[in-house]
N, C-alpha and C positions, 0 to 999 in steps of 0.2 A: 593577866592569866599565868604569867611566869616569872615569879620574882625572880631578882639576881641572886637572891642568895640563896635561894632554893634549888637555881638552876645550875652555880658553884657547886651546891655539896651533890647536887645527883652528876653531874660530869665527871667528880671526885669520884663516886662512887663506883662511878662505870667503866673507870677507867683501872680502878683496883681490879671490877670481874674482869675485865677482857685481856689483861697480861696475865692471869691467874692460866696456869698450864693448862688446855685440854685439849677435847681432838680437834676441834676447828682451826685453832692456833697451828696446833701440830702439823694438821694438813697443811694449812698454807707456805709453810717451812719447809716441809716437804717439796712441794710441787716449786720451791722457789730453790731447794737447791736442786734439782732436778732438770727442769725445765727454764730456768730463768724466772724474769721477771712480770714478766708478760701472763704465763701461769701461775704465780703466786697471787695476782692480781684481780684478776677471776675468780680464782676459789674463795677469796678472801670478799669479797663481791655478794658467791655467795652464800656463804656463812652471813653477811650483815641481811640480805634478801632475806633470808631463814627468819633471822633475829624478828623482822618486819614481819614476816607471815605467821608466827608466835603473837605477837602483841597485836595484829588485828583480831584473830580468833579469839586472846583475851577482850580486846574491846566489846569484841561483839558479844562476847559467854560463852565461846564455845566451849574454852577451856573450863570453864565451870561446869558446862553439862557432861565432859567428857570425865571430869572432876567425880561427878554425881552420879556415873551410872559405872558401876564395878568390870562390865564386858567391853565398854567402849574403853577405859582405863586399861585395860590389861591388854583389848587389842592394841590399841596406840604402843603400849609397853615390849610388846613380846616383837612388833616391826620393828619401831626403834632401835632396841637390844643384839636383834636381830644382823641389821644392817649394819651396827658399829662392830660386831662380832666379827663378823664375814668381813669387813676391812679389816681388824685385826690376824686374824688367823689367814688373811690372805698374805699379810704386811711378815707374819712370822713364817710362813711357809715356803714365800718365793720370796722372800728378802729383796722385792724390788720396789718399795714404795717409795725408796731412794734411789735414783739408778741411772747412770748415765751412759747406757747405752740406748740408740736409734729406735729396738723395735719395744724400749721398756715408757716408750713417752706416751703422754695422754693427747688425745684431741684436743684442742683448748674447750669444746666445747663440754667434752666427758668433765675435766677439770672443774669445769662451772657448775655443772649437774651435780657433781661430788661433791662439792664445796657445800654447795646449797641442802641438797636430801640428807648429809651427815648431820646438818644442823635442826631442817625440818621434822624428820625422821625421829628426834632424841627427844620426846616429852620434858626433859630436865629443865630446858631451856624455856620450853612454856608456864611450868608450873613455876620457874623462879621469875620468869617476867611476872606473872599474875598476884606472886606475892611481894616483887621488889617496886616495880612503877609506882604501883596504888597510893604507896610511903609520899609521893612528892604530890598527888594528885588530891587537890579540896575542890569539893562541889560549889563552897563560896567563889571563886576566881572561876566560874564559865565551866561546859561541858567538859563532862568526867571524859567524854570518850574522843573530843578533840585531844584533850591533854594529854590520854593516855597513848593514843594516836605519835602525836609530835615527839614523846618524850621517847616511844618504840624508834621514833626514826632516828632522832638523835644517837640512842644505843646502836640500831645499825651504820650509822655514819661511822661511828667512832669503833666500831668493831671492824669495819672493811678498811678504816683507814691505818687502824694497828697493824691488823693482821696485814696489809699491804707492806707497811714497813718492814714489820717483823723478817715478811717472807722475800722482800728485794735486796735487804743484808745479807740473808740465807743464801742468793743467789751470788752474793761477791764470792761467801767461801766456796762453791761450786769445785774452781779450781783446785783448790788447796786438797778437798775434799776427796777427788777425782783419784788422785796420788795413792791416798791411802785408804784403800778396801777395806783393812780390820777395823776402822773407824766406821765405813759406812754400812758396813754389817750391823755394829754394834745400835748406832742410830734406828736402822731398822728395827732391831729386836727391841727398842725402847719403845720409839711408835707403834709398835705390833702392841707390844704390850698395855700400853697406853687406851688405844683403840678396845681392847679386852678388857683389861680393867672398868671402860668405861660402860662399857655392854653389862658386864655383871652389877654394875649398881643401877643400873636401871631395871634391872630385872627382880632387884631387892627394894625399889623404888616404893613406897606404902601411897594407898591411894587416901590423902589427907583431907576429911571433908571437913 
């Protein structure tokens, strides 16, 4: 049902999206120089959960019915856009999405929640599962919707297990970091931006039948 060498170029592939910059990434980087490792670990957790809860809904068509009806597309779109916004302009406004004082830390569980609804939240993620999986998935080799099933968990493995990395190296420079404020401002104003920027293309996002 999974050849090796099909299972080679989708690992390859997945592993170009998931170093590729965005917010989930960001977040985990965040929360890792922030709070340690421990939080970086969690959000990263779940951002891959996300990834999971995307490619079951494709299994099942949700994302095609949500695909196919203009109101459910634009509701998905306008929450989404919504909630990366509101992180954004939160991240540019209080400059503490980086921040290493006491009362700026997350619950680990808030961290988890965040981690997970920035990714649930963002239709991008659903509609590129729904057009990226299908690529490795033949109905000859056994049920479309085990495969497509397996190969969503694989992409969240490999996205929790980056973003964990990503985000426990983040946590080394903490220190270094800690020193110099004009640096961690700036970080902030990138992540704000970043989080904005990503808001706005979802909101320009075309619903493609």
């Amino acid at each position: 049902m999974f050849p090796t060498e099909v299972l080679a170029a989708y690992l390859f592939a997945v592993l170009l999206v998931v170093i590729a910059p965005g917010p989930d990434n960001i977040l985990a980087i965040s929360r890792g120089l922030s709070q340690g490792r421990a939080a970086a670990v969690l959000s990263s957790i779940g951002a891959g959960l996300g990834i999971m809860v995307h490619t079951t809904a494709a299994a099942l068509g949700l994302t095609l019915v949500i695909q196919a009806s203009p109101a459910a597309f634009w509701a998905v779109k306008l929450i989404g856009a919504a909630y990366l916004l509101w992180l954004g302009f939160k991240a540019l406004a209080s400059r503490n999405l980086i921040s290493f004082t006491p009362a700026a830390r997350q619950s680990l569980p808030r961290v988890f929640a965040t981690g997970l609804l920035s990714n649930v939240l963002n239709p991008k993620p659903g509609l590129f599962v729904l057009a990226f999986i299908p690529q490795f998935v033949s109905a000859s080799r056994g049920s479309v919707t085990v495969q497509m099933l397996v190969y969503g968990a694989i992409f969240a493995v490999v996205t929790a297990i980056i973003f964990s990395v990503l985000g426990s190296y983040a946590a080394r420079l903490s220190g270094w970091l800690e020193r110099r404020p004009k640096a961690t401002s700036w970080l902030n104003f990138g992540a704000g931006a970043t989080f904005v920027a990503s808001g706005v293309s979802i909101l320009v996002l075309g619903n493609r039948r």
